[in-house]
C-alpha positions in Angstrom: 0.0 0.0 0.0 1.5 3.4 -0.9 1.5 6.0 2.2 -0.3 8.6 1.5 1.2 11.0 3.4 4.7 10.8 1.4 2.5 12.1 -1.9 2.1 15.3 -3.2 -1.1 17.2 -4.0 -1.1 16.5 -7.5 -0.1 12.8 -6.8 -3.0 12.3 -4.0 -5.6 14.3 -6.2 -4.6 11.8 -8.9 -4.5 9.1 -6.8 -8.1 10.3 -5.8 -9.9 10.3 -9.4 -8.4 7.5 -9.9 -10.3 5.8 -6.8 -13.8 7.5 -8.1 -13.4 6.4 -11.5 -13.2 2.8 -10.4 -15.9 3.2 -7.9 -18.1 4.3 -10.5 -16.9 1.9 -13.2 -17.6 -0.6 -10.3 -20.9 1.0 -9.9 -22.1 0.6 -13.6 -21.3 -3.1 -14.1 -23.0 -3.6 -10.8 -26.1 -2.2 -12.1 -26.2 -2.3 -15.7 -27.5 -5.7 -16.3 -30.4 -4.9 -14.1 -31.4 -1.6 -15.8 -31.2 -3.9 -19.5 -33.4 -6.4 -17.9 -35.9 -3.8 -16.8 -35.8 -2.0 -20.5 -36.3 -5.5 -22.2 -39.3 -6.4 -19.8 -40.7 -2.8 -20.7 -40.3 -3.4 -24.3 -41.4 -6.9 -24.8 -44.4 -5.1 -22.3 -45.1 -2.6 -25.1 -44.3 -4.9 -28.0 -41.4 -5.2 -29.1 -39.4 -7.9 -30.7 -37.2 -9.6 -28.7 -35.2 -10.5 -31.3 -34.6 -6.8 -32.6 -33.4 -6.3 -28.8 -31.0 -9.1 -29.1 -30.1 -8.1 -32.3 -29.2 -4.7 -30.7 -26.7 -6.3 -28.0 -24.8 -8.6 -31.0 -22.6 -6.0 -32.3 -21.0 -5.4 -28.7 -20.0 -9.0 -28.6 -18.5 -9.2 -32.7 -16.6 -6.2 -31.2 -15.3 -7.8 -28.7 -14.3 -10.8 -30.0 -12.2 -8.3 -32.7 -10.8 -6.3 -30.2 
């Protein structure tokens, strides 16, 4: 663990975003899947086609795979 107190400003301001940016990246894959599932009920609800919605999700995974 580093010691904080040997750090600069700068470094411990960095050090800092760095912290909320992973607490919030941490945040969204947390709840993410939750909010999808709540959008697909709501849109199968008003009918849509469920495979358009999966369709919709496809290209993040050919990405992926690329990447």
């Amino acid at each position: 663990m580093t010691d904080l107190t040997a750090l600069e400003d700068d470094e411990l301001n960095a050090l800092r975003v760095d912290v909320l940016c992973e607490q919030e990246r941490r945040a969204r894959l947390a709840s993410i899947p939750g909010q999808v599932a709540d959008l697909a009920r709501q849109y199968a609800g008003d009918g849509g086609d469920p495979a358009e919605l999966a369709a919709a999700l496809t290209p993040l995974d050919e990405e992926e795979q690329a990447g």
